[in-house]
C-alpha positions in Angstrom: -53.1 12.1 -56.8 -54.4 11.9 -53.5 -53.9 15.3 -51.3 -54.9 16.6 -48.1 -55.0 20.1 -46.6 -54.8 21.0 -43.2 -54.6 25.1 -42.4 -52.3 26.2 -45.0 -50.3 23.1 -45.9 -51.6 20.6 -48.5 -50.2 16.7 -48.2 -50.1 14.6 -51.9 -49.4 11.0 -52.9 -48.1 11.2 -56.4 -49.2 8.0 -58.6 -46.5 6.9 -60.7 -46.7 7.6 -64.6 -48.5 10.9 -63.3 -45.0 13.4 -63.9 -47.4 16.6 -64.6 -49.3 15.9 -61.3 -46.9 18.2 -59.5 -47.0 21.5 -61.7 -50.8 21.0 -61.7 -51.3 20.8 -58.2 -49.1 23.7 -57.5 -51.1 25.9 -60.1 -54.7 24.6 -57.9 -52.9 25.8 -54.9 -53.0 29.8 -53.5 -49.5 31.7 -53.6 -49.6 31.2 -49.6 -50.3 27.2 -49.7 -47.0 24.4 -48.9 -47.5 21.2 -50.6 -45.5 18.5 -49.4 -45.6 15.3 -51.4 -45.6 12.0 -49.0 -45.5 8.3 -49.6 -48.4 7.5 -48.0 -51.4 9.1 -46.2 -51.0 7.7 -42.8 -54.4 6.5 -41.6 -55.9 5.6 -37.9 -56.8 2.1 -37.5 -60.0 1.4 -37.1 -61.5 4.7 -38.4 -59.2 4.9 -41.2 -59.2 8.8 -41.1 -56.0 10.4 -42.0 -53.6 10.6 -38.6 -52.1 14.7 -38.7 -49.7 14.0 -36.3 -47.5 10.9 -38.2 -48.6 12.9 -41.2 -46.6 16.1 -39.7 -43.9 13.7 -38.3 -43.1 12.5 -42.0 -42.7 16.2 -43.4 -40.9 17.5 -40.2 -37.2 18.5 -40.6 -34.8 15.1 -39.5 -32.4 17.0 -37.1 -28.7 15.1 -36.4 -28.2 14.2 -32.4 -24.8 16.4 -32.9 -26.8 18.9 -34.0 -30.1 18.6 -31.5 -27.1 18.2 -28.8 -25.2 21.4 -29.7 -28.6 23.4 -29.5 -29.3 21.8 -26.3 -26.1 23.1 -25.1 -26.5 26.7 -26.5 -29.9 27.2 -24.9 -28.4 26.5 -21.5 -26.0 28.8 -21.9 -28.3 31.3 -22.9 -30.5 30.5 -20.1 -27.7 31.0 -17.3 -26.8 34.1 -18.9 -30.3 35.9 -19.0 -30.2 34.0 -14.9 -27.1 36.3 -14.6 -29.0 39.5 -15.5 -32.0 39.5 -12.8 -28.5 40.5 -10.5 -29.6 44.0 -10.8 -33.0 43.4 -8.4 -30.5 42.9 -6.2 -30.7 46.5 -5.2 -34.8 46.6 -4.4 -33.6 43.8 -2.2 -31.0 45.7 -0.3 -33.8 48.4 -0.2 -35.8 46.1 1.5 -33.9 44.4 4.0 -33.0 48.2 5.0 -36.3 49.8 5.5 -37.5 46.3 7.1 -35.0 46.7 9.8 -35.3 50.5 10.2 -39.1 50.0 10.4 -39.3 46.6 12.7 -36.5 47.6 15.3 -36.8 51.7 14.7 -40.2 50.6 16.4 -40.3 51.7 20.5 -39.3 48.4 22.1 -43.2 47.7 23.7 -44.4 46.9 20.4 -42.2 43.8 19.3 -41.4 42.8 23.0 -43.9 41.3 25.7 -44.6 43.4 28.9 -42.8 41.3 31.1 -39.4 41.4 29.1 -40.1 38.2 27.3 -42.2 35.0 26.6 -42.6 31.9 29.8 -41.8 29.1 27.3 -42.9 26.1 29.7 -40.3 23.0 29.2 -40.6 19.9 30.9 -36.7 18.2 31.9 -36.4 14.6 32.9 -33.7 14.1 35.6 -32.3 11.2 35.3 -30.4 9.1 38.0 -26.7 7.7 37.1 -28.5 4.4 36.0 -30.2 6.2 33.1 -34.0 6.0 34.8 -35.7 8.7 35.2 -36.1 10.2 38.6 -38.6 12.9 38.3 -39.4 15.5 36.5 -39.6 19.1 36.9 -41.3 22.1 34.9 -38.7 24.5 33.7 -39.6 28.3 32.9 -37.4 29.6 30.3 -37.6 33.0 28.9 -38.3 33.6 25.0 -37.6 37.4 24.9 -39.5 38.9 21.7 -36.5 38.1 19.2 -38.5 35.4 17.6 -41.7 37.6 17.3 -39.3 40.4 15.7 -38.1 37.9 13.5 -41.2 37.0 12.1 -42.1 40.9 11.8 -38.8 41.4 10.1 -39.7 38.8 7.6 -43.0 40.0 6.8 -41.5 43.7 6.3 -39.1 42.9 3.9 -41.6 40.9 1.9 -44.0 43.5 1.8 -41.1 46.0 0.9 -39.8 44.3 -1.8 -43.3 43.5 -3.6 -44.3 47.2 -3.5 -40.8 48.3 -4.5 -41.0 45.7 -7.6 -44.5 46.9 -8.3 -43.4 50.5 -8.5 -40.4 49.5 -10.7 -41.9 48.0 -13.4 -44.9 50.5 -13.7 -41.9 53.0 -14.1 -40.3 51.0 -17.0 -43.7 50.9 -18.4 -44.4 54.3 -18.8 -40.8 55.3 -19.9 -41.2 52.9 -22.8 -44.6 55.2 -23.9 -42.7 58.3 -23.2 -39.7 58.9 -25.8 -38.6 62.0 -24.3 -38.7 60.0 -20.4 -36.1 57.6 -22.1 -33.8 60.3 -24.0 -33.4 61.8 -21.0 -32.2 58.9 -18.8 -30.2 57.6 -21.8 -27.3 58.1 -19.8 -28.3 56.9 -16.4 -26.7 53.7 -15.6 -28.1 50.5 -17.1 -30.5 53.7 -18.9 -34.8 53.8 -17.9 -33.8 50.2 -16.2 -31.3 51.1 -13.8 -33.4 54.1 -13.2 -36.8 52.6 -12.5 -34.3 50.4 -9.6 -32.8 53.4 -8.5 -36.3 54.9 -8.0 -38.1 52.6 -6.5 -35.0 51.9 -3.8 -34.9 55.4 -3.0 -38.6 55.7 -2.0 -39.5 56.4 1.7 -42.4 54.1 1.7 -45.3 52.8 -0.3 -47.6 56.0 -0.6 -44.4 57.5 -2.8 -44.1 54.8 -4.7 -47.9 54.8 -5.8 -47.5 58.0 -6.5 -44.6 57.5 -8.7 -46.0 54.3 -10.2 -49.4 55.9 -11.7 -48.8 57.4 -14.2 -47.2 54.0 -15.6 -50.6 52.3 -14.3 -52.2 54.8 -16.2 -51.0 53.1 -19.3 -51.1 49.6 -17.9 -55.0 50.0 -17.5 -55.4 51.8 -20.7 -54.2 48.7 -22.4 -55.6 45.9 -20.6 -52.7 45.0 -18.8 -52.7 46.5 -15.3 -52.3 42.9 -13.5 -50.2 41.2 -16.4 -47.8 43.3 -16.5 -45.4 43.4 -13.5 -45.3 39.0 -14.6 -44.3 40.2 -18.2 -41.8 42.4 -17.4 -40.1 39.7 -14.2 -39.8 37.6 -17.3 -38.4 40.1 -20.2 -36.2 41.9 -17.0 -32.8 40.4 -17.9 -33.7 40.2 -21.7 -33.7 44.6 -21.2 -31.2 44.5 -18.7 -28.8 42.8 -21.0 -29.5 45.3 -24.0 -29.1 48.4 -21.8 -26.5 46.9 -19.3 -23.6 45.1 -21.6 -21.4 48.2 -22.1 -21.2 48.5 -18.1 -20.4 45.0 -17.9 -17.8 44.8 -20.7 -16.3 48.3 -20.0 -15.6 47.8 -15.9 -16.3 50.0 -13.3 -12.8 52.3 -13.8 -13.5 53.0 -17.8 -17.1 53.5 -17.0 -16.1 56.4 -14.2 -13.5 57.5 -16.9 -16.5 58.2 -18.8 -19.0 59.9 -16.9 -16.6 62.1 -15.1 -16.1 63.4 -19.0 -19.2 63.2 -19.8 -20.7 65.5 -16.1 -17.7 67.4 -15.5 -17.6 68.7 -18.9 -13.8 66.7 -19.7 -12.7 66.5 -23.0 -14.0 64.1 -25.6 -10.7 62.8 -25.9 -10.7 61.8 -22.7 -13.8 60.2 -22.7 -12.9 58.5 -26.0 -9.6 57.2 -25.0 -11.4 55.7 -21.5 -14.0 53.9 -23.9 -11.3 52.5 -25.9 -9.4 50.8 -23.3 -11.6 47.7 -23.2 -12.4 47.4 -26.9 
C-alpha cells in the first residue's frame, strides 16, 4: 500500500488482493493517528509531489446545498442576534453626548465664540440683469457666529468621552472576572458585573475617576500581557456576555423584572417574587 502522513493524518492507497493491508496499517499507526484510505495520491504536474490540498479535498466531508444553505441561514441569524446585544453601549453613549454638551456649551461663551460675535465669511454674489448676464458683482460679508466651531468641539468631546468611558468599562469587567467575590456581589445588578461596569463608567464625572476606577482591572490586564488587547477582545465577546447575563431581563419585561427586585430590596415575600417570575415562563 502506498501511504502518506501529514501532521496527524495518514493517506493510503490499498492494492487490490491486499484485504490485511488495513488492520496492518492501523496497528503501525499511534492511538492518536486518522488513516484515510484514497483512490489515488493526487500528484502536482510537473514535480509529481503529492498535492495536500486535492488530497484534503477528497477526505473532506460532502455537505448537501440544503444543508450548506440552512447553516448559511442559522449563522445570520445568529449574527443579527449577538448585533442586537451591543444595544446596551447605548448607555456610555448617552453618557457621552451628556457630558460633551455640558462641557462644550457649560464653557463661558468667549471660548467657543469669536470676539466680535461671529466669523466675516467673505461671499462673492453675481447680480444678474433680467437677461440672465451678469451685471456686476459685489463682495457680501456674512456672519458665521461660532456654532460651526462648537460643533466641531462638540464632536470631538463626545468622542473623547465615549473612548475613555469604554476604556474604563471593560477594564472593570476584567477585573470582576478575577475577583469571585466582585461578581457575587453584583449577581443581582441588572444585566449582573456587565450592566454594572456600564453603569459605572456612565456615572463618572470625568476621565481622572475613571482611571482610577479602571486600575485595578489594568492591573490584571498588564499582569497578563494583555493591557492593549484587551478593550478589542472584549468589543468583540460584549454581546456574547451580554446575552448570558441579559436574557432573563429580556424574556421577563420590564413590569415582572420590577415585580422582582421590589421583592427581592424591599424584603417582599418570596411568593411574590416567585409568582412575578412565573408570569412569563
Amino acid at each position: 500500500a502506498e501511504t502518506r502522513i501529514c501532521r496527524r493524518e495518514a493517506f493510503a492507497v490499498l492494492r487490490k488482493g491486499r484485504s490485511g493491508a488495513l488492520p496492518e496499517l492501523r496497528r503501525a499507526l499511534p492511538p492518536d493517528f486518522t488513516l484515510f484510505v484514497v483512490p489515488e495520491m493526487p500528484r502536482r504536474a510537473g514535480t509529481e509531489k503529492v498535492d495536500r490540498r486535492r488530497l484534503a479535498e477528497l477526505v473532506a466531508p460532502s455537505l448537501e446545498p440544503a444543508r450548506v444553505e440552512r447553516q448559511g441561514q442559522q449563522y445570520e441569524r445568529e449574527a443579527l442576534e449577538l448585533r442586537r446585544w451591543y444595544s446596551p453601549l447605548g448607555l456610555l453613549l448617552a453618557a457621552s453626548v451628556f457630558h460633551g454638551f455640558l462641557a462644550t456649551f457649560g464653557l463661558p461663551w468667549w471660548l467657543w465664540r469669536s470676539p466680535s460675535g461671529g466669523l466675516d465669511l467673505e461671499t462673492e454674489v453675481l447680480l444678474s440683469e433680467s437677461g440672465g448676464q451678469p451685471d456686476s458683482a459685489v463682495v457680501v460679508h456674512v456672519p458665521l457666529h461660532g456654532y460651526m466651531p462648537a460643533m466641531l468641539l462638540l464632536l470631538v468631546r463626545i468622542l473623547w468621552e465615549l473612548c475613555w468611558r469604554a476604556l474604563c468599562s471593560s477594564y472593570v469587567i476584567l477585573f470582576a472576572w478575577h475577583s469571585a467575590k466582585f461578581t457575587n456581589f453584583f449577581h443581582n445588578f441588572p444585566f449582573g458585573v456587565i450592566g454594572f461596569a456600564l453603569f459605572a463608567a456612565s456615572a463618572l464625572p470625568g476621565a481622572a475617576s475613571g482611571l482610577a476606577v479602571a486600575l485595578p482591572g489594568m492591573w490584571k490586564a498588564v499582569r497578563r500581557g494583555r493591557l492593549l488587547s484587551w478593550p478589542g477582545v472584549c468589543f468583540v465577546g460584549f454581546p456574547v456576555w451580554a446575552r448570558e447575563y441579559g436574557t432573563w431581563y429580556v424574556n421577563r419585561g420590564v413590569w415582572v423584572v420590577f415585580k422582582w427586585y421590589l421583592a427581592f430590596w424591599l424584603g417582599v415575600p418570596a411568593t411574590f417574587a416567585s409568582a412575578a417570575a412565573s408570569r412569563c415562563t
